[in-house]
C-alpha positions as CSV (number, residue, x, y, z in Angstrom):
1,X,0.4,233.3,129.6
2,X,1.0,231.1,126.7
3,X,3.8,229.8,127.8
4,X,2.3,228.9,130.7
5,X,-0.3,226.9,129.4
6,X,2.0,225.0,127.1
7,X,4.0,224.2,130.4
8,X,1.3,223.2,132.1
9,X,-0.1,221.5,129.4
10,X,3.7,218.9,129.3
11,X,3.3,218.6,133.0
12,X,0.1,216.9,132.7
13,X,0.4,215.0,129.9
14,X,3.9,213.8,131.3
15,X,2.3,212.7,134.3
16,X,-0.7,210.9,131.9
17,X,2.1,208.8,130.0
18,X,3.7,208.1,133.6
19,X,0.4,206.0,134.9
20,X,-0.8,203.0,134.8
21,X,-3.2,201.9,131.8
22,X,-5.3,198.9,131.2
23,X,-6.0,197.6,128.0
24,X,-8.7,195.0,127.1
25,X,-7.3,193.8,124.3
26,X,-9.7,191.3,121.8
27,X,-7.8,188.5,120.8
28,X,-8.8,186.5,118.0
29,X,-6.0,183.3,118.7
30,X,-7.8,183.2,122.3
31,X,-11.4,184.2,121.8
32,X,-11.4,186.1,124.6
33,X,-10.8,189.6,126.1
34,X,-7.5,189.8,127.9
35,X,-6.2,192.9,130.3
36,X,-2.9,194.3,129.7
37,X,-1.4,196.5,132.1
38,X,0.9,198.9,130.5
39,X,3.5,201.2,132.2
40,X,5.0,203.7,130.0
41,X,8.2,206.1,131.5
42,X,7.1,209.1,132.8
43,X,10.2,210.4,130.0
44,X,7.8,208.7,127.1
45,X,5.8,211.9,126.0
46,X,9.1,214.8,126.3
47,X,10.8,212.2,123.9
48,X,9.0,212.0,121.0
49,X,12.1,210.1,118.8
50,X,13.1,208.1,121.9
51,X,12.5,204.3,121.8
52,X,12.5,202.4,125.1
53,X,13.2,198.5,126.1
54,X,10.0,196.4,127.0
55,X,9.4,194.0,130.0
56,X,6.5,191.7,129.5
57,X,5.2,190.0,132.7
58,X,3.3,187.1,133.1
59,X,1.0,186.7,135.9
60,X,0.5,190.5,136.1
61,X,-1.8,190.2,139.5
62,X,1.1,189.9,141.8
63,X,4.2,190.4,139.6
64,X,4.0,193.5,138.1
65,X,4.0,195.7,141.4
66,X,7.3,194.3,142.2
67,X,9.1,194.8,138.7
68,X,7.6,198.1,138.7
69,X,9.3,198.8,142.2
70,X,12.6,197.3,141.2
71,X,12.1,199.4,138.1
72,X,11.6,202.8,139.9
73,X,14.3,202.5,142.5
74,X,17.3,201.5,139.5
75,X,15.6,204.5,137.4
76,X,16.1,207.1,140.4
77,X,19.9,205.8,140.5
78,X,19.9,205.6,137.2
79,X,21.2,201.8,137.2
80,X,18.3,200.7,134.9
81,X,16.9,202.5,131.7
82,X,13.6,203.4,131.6
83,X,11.4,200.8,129.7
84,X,8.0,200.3,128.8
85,X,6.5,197.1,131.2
86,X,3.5,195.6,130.5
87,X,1.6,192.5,131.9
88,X,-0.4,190.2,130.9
89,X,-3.5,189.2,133.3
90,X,-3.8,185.0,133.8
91,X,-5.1,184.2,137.6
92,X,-8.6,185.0,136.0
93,X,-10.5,181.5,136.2
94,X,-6.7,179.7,136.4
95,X,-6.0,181.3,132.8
96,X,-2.7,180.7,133.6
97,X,-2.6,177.1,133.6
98,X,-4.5,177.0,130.0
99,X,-2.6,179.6,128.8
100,X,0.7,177.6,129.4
101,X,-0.8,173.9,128.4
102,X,2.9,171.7,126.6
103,X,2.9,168.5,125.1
104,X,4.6,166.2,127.8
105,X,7.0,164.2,125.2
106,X,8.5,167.5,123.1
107,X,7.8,170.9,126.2
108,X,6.3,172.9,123.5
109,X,2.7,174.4,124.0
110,X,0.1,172.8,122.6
111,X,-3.4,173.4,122.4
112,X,-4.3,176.3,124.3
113,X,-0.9,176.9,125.1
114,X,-0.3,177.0,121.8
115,X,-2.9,179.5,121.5
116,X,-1.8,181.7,124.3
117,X,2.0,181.4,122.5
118,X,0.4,182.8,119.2
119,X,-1.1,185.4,120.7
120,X,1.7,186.7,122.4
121,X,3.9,186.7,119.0
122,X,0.9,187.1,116.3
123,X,-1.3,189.7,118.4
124,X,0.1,191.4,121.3
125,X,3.6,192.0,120.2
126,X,2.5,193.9,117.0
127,X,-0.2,195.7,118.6
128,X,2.2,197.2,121.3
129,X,5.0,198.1,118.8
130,X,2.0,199.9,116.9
131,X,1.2,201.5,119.5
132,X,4.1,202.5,121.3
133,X,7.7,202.9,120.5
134,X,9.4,199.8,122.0
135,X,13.0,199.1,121.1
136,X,14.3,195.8,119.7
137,X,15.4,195.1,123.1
138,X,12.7,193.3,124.9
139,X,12.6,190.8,128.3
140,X,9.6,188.0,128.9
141,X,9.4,187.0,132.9
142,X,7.5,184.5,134.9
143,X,6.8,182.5,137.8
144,X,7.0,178.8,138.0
145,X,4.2,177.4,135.3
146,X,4.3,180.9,133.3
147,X,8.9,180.2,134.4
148,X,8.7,177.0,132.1
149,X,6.0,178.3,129.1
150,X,9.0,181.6,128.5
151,X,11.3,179.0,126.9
152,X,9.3,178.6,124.4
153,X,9.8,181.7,122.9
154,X,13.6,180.1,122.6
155,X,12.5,178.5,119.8
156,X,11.4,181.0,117.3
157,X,13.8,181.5,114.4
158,X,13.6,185.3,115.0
159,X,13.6,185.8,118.4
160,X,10.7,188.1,119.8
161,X,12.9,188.8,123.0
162,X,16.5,189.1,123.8
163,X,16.1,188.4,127.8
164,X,14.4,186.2,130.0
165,X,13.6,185.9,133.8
166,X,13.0,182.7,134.9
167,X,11.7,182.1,138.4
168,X,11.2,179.0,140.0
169,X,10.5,177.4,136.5
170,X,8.2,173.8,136.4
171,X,9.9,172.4,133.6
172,X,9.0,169.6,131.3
173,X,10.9,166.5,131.1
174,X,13.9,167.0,128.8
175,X,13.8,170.7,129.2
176,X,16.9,170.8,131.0
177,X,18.7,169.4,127.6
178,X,16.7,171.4,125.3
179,X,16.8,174.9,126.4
180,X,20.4,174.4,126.9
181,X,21.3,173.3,123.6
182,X,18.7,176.4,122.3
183,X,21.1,178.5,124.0
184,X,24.2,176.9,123.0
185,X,23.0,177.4,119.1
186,X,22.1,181.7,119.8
187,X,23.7,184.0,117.4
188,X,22.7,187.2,119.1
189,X,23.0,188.4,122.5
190,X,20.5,186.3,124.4
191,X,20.4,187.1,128.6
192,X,19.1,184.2,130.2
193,X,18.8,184.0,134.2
194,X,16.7,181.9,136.5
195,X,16.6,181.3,140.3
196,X,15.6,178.9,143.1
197,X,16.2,178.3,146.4
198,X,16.5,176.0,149.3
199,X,13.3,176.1,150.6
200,X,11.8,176.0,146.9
201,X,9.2,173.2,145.7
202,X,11.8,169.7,145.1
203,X,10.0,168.6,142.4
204,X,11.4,172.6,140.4
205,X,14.8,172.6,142.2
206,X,16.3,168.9,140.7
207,X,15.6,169.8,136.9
208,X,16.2,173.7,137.9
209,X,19.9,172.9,138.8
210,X,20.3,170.4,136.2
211,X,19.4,173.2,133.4
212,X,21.9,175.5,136.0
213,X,24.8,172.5,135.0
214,X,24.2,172.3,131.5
215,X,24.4,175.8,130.8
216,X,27.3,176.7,132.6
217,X,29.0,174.0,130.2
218,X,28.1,176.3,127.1
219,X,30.7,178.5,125.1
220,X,28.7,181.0,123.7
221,X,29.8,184.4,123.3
222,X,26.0,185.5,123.0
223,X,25.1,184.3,126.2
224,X,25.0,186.1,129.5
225,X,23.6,183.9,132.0
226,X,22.9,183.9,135.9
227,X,22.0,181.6,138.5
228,X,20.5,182.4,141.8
229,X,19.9,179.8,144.5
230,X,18.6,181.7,147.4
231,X,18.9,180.3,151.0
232,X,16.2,180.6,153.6
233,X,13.4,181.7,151.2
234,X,10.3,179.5,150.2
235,X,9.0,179.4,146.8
236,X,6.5,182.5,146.7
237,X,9.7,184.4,148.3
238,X,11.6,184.1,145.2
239,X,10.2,186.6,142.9
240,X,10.8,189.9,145.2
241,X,14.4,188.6,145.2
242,X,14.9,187.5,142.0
243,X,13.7,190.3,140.2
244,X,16.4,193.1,141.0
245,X,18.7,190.7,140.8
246,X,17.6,189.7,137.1
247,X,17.4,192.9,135.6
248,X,20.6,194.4,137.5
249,X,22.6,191.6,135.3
250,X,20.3,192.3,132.5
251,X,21.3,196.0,132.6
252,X,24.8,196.1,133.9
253,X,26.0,197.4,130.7
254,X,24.1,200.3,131.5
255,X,25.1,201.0,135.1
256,X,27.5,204.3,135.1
257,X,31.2,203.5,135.8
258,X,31.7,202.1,139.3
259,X,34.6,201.9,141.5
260,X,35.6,198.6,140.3
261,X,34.9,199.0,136.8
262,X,37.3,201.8,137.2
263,X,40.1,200.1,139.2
264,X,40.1,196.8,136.9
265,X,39.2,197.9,133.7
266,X,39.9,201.8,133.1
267,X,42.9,202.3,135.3
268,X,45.2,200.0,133.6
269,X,45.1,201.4,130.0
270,X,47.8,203.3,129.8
271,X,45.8,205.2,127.6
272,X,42.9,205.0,125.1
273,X,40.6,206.4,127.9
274,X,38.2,208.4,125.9
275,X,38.3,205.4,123.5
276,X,36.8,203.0,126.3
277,X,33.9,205.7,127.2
278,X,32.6,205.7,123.5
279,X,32.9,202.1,123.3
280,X,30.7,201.8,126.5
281,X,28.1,204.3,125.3
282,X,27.6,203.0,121.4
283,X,27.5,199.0,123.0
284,X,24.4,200.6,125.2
285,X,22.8,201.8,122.2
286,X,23.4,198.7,119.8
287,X,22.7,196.2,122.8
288,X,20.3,198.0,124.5
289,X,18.8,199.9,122.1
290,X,19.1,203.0,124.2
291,X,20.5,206.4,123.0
292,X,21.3,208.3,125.6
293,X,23.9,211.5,126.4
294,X,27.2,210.5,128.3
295,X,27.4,210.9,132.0
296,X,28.7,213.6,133.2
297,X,30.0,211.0,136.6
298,X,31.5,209.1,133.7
299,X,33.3,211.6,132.3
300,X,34.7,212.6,135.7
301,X,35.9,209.3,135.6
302,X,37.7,209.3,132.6
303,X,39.0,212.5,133.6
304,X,40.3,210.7,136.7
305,X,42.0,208.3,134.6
306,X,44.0,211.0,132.3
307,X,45.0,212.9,135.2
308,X,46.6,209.5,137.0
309,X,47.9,208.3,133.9
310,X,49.2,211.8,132.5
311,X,47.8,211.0,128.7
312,X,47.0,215.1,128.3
313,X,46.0,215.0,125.0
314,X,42.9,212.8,125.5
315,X,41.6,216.5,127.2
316,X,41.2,217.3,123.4
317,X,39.1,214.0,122.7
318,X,37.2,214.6,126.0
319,X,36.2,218.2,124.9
320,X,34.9,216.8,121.4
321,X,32.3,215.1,123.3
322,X,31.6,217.7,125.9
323,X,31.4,220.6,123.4
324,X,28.3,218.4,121.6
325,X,26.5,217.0,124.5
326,X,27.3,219.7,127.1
327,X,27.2,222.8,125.0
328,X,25.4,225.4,127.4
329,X,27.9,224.4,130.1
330,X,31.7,225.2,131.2
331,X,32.6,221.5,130.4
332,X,33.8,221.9,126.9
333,X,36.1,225.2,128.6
334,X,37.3,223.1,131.1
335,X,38.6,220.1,128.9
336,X,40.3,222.2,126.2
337,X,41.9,224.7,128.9
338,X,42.9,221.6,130.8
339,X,44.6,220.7,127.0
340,X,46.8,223.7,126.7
341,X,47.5,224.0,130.2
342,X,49.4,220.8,130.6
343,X,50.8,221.5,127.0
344,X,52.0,224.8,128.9
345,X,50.4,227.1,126.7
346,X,49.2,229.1,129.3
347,X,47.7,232.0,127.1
348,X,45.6,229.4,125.0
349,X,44.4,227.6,128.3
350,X,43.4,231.0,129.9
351,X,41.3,232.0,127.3
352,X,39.3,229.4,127.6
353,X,38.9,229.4,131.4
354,X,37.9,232.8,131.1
355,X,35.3,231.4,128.1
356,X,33.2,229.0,130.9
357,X,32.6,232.0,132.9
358,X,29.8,232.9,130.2
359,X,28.4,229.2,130.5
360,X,26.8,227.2,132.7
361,X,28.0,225.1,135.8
362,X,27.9,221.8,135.6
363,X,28.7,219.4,139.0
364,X,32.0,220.9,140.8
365,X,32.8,223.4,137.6
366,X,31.7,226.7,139.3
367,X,32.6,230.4,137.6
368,X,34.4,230.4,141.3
369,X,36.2,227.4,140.1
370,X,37.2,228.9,136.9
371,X,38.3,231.9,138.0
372,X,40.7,230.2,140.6
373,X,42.2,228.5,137.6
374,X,42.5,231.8,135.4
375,X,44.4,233.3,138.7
376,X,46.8,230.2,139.1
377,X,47.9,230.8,134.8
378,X,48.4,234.2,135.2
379,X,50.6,233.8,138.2
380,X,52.7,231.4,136.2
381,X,52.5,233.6,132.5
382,X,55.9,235.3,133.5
383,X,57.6,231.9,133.1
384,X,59.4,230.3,130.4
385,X,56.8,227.9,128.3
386,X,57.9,224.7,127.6
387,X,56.9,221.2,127.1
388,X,57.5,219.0,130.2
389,X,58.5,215.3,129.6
390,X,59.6,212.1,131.5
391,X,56.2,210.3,133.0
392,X,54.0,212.8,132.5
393,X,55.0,213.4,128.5
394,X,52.1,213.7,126.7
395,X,52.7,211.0,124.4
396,X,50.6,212.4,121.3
397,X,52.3,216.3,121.7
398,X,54.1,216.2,118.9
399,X,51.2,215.2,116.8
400,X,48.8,218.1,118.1
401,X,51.9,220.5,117.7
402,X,51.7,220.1,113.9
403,X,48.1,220.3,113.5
404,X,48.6,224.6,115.5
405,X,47.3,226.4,112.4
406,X,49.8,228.6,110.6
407,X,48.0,231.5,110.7
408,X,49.7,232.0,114.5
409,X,52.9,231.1,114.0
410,X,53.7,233.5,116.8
411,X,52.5,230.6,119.6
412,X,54.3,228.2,118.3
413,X,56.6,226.4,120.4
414,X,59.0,226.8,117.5
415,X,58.5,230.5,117.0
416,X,58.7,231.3,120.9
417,X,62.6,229.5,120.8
418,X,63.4,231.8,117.9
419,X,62.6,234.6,120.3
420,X,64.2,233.1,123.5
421,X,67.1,233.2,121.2
């Protein structure tokens, strides 16, 4: 009955995290009361240690729903990370146009922008991190007027966010120059994108597409930059475009491995598989800030790659990660059988099949599966063992040959000559 309770007791308080909060947060830089709509992941409370990306929106009245929507449909294909969005609230007696106030000659906020800027860095950033546990990695949207005040933030010497959306921006005059040489000078990974269309206001699209020039002149290694210019779609139709298409660039590190990552990048090594999944997974965390367990699809993947390119002895490397992230299943079984098996040390590999029928399955690996494979060795144990070469040479087997502990010397490759002998 206890146990029941405690269940119960995650359910609901998993569901609590997953809603929709409003905070009226007291600001002291604006004087004023100011409600912020926080989302957090409906994975926040099971994961106590877990730290998640933020997304702050401004003009929370009609963009938040649709980030929130974008969010929820690249979560369920897990395409996006889960992050922690909040918005700020602006239409409220046209807040929106105070809040984002510049000085005409230099683009920077002034006077109540500059308020509204301070706030954001001096007030609301440190209370959310306070509050909630928000990676390093954080994005700042907007729409038009609140497009144009997000470059601001370009200029702080310690940048408060590593991505910005930028829809339909009303820039100041010169802001085309300046936010392109800001992003010229970055040195970290800053993701810039921003979007117009044809049927957008004129007066945005001329200085939009100049910025759009000037930027695609940089060479900057820390920049990842898109440009969207939609056909057919008036200004207030940008956002519900621009939006999945923002934070699928954003978070294309993240995507698992497609079909054409796989065909251009992971095909062609002729090996070092393993080495490129790791790669993928730690530049996640440090980019991202996101921790997270390797793919199973992923490793299916790489296992694709071994098979086509015969490198056998990254089954070892594979099973290293398997046996620490997939403990309770047959994975780590399947990988190290599938290492003695194409070593031909059928013996080693059919112990280990017969191992994964104690685990658990995981995708296609069944006990059925397994057992298959265990039939298949023993039909072949009557035959000589030996190490097959030409294309399909396992081109680290004499390495992993010497590392065969002494202690059984008797299925050595060396020892089993002496007794064909």
């Amino acid at each position: 009955m206890k146990r029941i309770v405690l269940a119960l007791a995650l359910v609901f308080s998993t569901m609590l995290f997953a809603q929709t909060t409003v905070d009226h947060f007291q600001s002291a830089r604006l004087n004023a009361k100011r409600d912020i709509t926080v989302k957090l992941p409906a994975s926040y409370a099971a994961n106590p240690d877990r730290f998640y990306p933020m997304i702050l929106v401004m003009d929370s009245e009609y963009l938040f729903d649709p980030f929130e929507g974008t969010l929820k449909y690249g979560n369920y294909w897990d395409d996006i990370p889960e992050v922690i969005l909040v918005g700020i609230a602006q239409n409220k007696n046209n807040e929106r146009y105070d809040d984002c106030e510049f000085d005409p000659a230099e683009g920077l906020p002034k006077g109540k922008g500059a308020a509204f800027f301070e706030f954001i860095g001096g007030e609301l950033i440190p209370h959310l991190e306070k509050k909630y546990r928000i990676s390093p990695f954080r994005i700042i949207a907007g729409l038009d007027t609140t497009a144009g005040f997000i470059n601001a933030f370009l200029y702080k010497e310690v940048p408060l966010f590593t991505g910005y959306i930028s829809m339909s921006p009303d820039l100041a005059a010169g802001m085309e120059g300046r936010i392109a040489a800001r992003l010229s000078q970055a040195k970290e990974p800053v993701f810039y994108y921003q979007a117009t269309s044809d049927g957008d206001l004129k007066k945005f699209q001329k200085t939009i597409k100049l910025l759009d020039q000037n930027i695609k002149t940089i060479k900057n290694e820390f920049l990842n930059y898109k440009f969207d210019d939609f056909k057919g779609i008036a200004h207030y139709g940008i956002a519900p475009n621009a939006i999945p298409s923002a934070l699928y660039q954003i978070f294309a590190m993240y995507q698992p491995i497609t079909s054409m990552e796989y065909q251009e990048k992971i095909l062609p090594l002729t090996e070092g598989h393993v080495d490129y999944l790791t790669k993928k997974y730690e530049a996640i965390e440090k980019a991202l800030g996101v921790k997270m367990k390797i793919r199973y699809t992923d490793m299916k993947a790489i296992e694709a790659a071994i098979k086509k390119n015969e490198t056998w002895y990254e089954y070892e490397q594979l099973a290293q990660i398997s046996g620490q992230q997939y403990e309770k299943t047959m994975l780590y079984e399947y990988h190290m059988g599938m290492y003695w098996e194409k070593r031909n040390e059928h013996k080693r590999a059919l112990k280990f099949y017969q191992d994964a029928f104690s685990k658990a399955e995981i995708g296609d690996l069944t006990k059925d599966f397994m057992m298959n494979k265990a039939e298949e060795l023993k039909a072949l144990m009557p035959k000589k063992d030996k190490l097959k070469g030409g294309k399909g040479k396992d081109k680290k087997t004499e390495e992993v040959i010497e590392e065969i502990p002494a202690e059984t010397p008797a299925e050595t490759p060396t020892e089993e000559k002496k007794k064909d002998e």
